[in-house]
Every structure is written in C-alpha cells, then in structure tokens.
N, C-alpha and C positions, 0 to 999 in steps of 0.2 A: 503530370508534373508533381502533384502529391505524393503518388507513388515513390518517385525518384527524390525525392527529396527524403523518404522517408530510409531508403537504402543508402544516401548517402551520411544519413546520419549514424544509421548503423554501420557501416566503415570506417568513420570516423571513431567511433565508439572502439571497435575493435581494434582499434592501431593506436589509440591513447600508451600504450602504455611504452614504446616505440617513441614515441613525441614530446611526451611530459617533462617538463621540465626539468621534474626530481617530484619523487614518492607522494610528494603532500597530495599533488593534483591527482593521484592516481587513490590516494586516498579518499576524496571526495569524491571520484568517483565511485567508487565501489559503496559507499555511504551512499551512494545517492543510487544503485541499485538499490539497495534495499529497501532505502526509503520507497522504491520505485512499486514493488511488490505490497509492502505496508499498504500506500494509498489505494493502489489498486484494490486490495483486498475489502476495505474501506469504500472505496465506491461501490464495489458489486452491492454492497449492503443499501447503498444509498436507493442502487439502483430501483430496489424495491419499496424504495419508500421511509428508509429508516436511516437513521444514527446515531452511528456507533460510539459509544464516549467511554467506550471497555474493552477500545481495540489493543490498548498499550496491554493492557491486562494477560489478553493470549499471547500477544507476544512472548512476553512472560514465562508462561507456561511454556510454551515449545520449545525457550532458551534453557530452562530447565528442563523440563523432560529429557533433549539432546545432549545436556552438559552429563546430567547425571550416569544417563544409557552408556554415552563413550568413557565417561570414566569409568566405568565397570567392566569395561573389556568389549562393547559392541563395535559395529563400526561406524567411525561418524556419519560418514554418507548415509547410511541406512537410519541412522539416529535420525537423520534429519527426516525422514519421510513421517517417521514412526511419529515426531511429532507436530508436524502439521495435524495425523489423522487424529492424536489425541487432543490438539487443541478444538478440530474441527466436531469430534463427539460430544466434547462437554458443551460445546457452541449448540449443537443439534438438542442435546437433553433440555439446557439451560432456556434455550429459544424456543422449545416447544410451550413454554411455561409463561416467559418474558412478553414473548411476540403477540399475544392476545390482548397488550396492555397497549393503550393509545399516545401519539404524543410524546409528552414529558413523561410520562412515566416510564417508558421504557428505556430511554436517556438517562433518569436516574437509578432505575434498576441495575444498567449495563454500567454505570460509572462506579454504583457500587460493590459490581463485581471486582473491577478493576482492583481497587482499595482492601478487597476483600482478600486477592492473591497477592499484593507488595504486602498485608500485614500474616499471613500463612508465611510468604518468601520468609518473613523477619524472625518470624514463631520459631519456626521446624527449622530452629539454627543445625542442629540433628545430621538434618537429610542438607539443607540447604545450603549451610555454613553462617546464616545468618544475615546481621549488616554487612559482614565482611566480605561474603558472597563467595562463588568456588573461581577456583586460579589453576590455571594450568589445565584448561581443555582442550584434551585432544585437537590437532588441526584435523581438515580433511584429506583423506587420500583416495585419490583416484586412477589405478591399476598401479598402485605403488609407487605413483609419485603422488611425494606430501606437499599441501600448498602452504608455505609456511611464509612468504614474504607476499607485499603486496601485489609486485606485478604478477604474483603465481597464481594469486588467489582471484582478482578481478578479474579475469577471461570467465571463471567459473560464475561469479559473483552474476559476469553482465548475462550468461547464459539462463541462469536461472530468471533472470528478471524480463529478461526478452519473451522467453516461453512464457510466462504469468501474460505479458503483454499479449502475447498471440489469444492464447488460450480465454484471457478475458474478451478480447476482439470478436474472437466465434463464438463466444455465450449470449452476450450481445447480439448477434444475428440470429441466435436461434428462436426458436419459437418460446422456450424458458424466458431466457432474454426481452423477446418481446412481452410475455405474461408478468415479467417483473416490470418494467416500464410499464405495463397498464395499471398497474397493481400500484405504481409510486401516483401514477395521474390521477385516476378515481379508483378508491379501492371498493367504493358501492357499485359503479358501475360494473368494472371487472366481476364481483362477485354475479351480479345478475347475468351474468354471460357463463355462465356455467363454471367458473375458473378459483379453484381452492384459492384465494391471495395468503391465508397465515401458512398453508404448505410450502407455497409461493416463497415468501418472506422468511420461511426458516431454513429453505434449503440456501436461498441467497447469503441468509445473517450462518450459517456452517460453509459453505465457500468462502466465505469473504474470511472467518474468522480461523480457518482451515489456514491458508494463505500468510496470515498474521503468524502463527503459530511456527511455520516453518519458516518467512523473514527473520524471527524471534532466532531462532536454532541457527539458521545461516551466521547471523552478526554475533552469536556467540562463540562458533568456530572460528569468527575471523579474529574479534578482539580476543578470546580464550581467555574469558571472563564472563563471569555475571551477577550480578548483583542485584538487590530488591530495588535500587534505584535506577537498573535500567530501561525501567518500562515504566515510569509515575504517568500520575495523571495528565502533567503537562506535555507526554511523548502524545499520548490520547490529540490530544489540542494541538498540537503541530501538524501532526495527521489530518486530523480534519482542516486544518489550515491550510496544508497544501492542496489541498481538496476542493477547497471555496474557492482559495485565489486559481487554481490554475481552471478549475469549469468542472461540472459536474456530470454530464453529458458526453458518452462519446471515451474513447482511452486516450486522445491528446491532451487531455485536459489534467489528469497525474504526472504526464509527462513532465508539461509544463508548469506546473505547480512543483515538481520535486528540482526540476533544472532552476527554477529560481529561487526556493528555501532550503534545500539542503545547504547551498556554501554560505549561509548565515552565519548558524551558530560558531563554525569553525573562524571565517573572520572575524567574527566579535566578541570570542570567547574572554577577550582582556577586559570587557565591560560586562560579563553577566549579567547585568541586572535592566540592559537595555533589551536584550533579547528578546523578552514576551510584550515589552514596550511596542519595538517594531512588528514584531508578527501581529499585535492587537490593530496596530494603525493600519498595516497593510488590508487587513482582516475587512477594515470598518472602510475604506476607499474603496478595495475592491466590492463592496455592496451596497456601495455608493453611486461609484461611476462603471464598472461592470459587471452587474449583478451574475451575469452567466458566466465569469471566469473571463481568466488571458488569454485562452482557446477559442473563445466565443468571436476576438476580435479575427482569430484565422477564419474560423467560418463565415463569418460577415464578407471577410473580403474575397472567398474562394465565391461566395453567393454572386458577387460582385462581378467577378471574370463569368461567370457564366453568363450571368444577363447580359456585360457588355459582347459577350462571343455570341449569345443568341440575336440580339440587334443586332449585329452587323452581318450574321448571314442571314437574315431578313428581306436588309437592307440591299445588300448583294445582291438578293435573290431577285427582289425587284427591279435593281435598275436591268439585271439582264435580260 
C-alpha cells in the first residue's frame, strides 16, 4: 500500500503541469523540487550525526560556479554537474578540518563558512557582479531544446529531485548508510567497532554539500539570476526547518517537510516580516508535540496496521 501510494504521487507529480491551474502552481512546484534536493542534501549530513548551518553557503557556490561557467560559453547542463563536484571538494577539504570539532563548534564553523561566501559573493563585484549579482543566465538545454518557461522547465526540475530522492534511499540501505546512522547514535561505540566515523561524517557532510551545490546551480538556471542574497543565513534555517518539521529519519520525512514550507514564503510574501515568526512557531510545536517530525506520525500509524494485521491473523489462525 506504501508503495502505491508512493507511485501515485509521482503521477501526480508528473502531470501537474497538465492540471495546474496557471504557472504560479507549477511554480511552487518546481520550488519545491529544489527545495526537495536542498533538504535532502541536508539530512544525509544529519545522517551522520551533524548540522549543517552552511548549507545555504554551497548553494551559493554552485549557483555561481554554474552562472559564471555558462556565461562564458559552457554548457549549462554540464555547468551544473561541474558544480555540485566543486561544491562537494571544497565540502571534503573544508570537512576534513571542521569535522574533528564537536557539537557547537562545528555549527559555528559551518555558519561561518556560510557568511564567509555572501561577503566573497559581495567583495569580487569583479567576477561576481556584486550586490547586484549576474542577470541573464543561460537556461538549460537539453538536445537542443531550451527550457526556458516554467511548464518546460519543471519535468526537468522534478527529475533531478526524484533521482537525489532514489539515490539518497539506496545510501540509506547501504552499509555507508548504516555506518552513518551508527556514527550519528554513538559515535564512541561505532568507533570501538572498527569503523572510521570522522571518514564516515566527511564523506556524508561532501554528499550532502555536493547535492546543495548543484540545487544552488539548478534554481539559478531556473530564475537566471543570482545574487549574494540568494543563499543568507536564513535560506541555512529554512532548510533545517524543513528538516525538523518534516522528520529526520528515513527520506519521507524532506518530503514532508518541503510539501508543507515551501508554499509559505510565496503566500505570505505581503507580510514578510511574519515569515520566520511562523517557521520559529512551527519549529518550536513540532518539538514540542512531535519531536520525530510529521513523517513520524506516518510511521506510527503504518506500525499500527501492522500489529492490527498481525492480531488478526493470530486471531484467525486460532479460531481455525
């Protein structure tokens, strides 16, 4: 039944654009690919045991790296891979240095990475363009057709965010997967068991920041823009927002967390100033009354079906 539930949300998914009522919705959605990717990239970190408050940061980086590559004549598709891999190197150099620190410290390390690339973005007006950021980026093209309006571009958008989906699923099952869950549980024990965890935790904090990097380059093809404001601290704090509220545990739980914060900011953008008001409230209920996320209630109640399906063929079995 999970299964099919989960196939028919992806039909759903791919025929939005078909159904929508006009552009805005189809706009949210492809926002909320990303965002979908973002978080993702975001938990795998978690997975390990850590976070990220420097996720906005790579973003960052890869939105530049991409902008800059295709405006010089590359191709954007290619741009984009190029930089996830350059956000994910500087993640692997910077984490092999970082990740040895415990705690708060590596929170504030990573936060002050963040800070460290929007005032570089502001500096290297040069390379960068500055506050005013670069305009007119290349779209993508893929065998010659350009995605340049929204319904063109979302098929592409939800592909990429599906595969991050898949691909973090199977990492998750793998035995890495499992050494990073051991490694976020006790990282003393895990070590006594023969098992690298800062190896562990740096390959996790260069995937997850790998991922961030090429989100970053996606949403700069799409809006063909960027700017040192597109990635602050407070993108950082959303991210992990959708993160807590939707469940930490498990890839339904970004899902759910990006299906219910992305359409915030876009309906409440006439109040700005309410915005991190609500995400703070939501923040502080959901670790109030569901500490394990809005996922956590799926899993409760799928636990649910199973013990009532197990009693009853018990139950059966006996009276037969």
């Amino acid at each position: 039944m999970y299964y099919v539930g989960v196939a028919v949300a992806v039909v759903l998914a791919a025929l939005l654009p078909w159904f929508a009522p006009n552009q805005f919705y189809i706009h949210l959605a492809t926002l909320g690919c990303m965002n979908l990717m973002l978080v993702l990239g975001l938990a795998i970190i978690a997975r390990a045991g850590q976070l990220s408050m420097g996720h906005g940061g790579f973003a960052l980086v890869g939105g530049y790296v991409s902008a800059l590559l295709s405006m010089r004549g590359w191709s954007p598709l290619l741009s984009l891979f190029i930089a996830g891999l350059v956000a994910a190197a500087i993640a692997a150099a910077l984490g092999w240095i970082i990740l040895r620190l415990r705690g708060v410290y590596f929170v504030l390390v990573a936060f002050a990475f963040s800070q460290i690339a929007v005032l570089l973005a502001l500096d290297m007006s040069f390379v960068t363009g500055g506050a005013n950021g670069l305009v007119g980026v290349p779209p993508i093209s893929i065998f010659g057709h350009v995605l340049l309006t929204k319904p063109q571009f979302y098929p592409f958008a939800l592909v990429c965010a599906l595969t991050t989906l898949l691909l973090t699923w199977l990492l998750y099952r793998s035995p890495l997967g499992t050494m990073m869950a051991a490694t976020a549980e006790n990282q003393r024990l895990t070590e006594s068991s023969g098992i690298d965890t800062h190896r562990v935790q740096v390959i996790a904090f260069t995937i997850g920041s790998g991922i961030a990097g090429f989100a970053g380059a996606l949403s700069t093809h799409y809006l063909r823009f960027i700017s040192p404001d597109s990635y602050t601290f407070w993108e950082s704090v959303s991210y992990l927002t959708m993160l807590v509220v939707g469940g930490r545990d498990g890839v339904l739980g970004p899902v759910v967390g990006v299906l219910v914060l992305t359409p915030l900011p876009e309906l409440l953008r006439a109040t700005e100033g309410l915005q991190h008001i609500i995400y703070g409230a939501m923040l502080v209920l959901c670790l109030m009354f569901v500490p394990n996320g809005l996922a956590s209630l799926v899993q409760t109640w799928r636990s649910r079906q199973r013990v009532a399906g197990t009693g009853a063929a018990i139950v059966a079995e006996e009276v037969t």
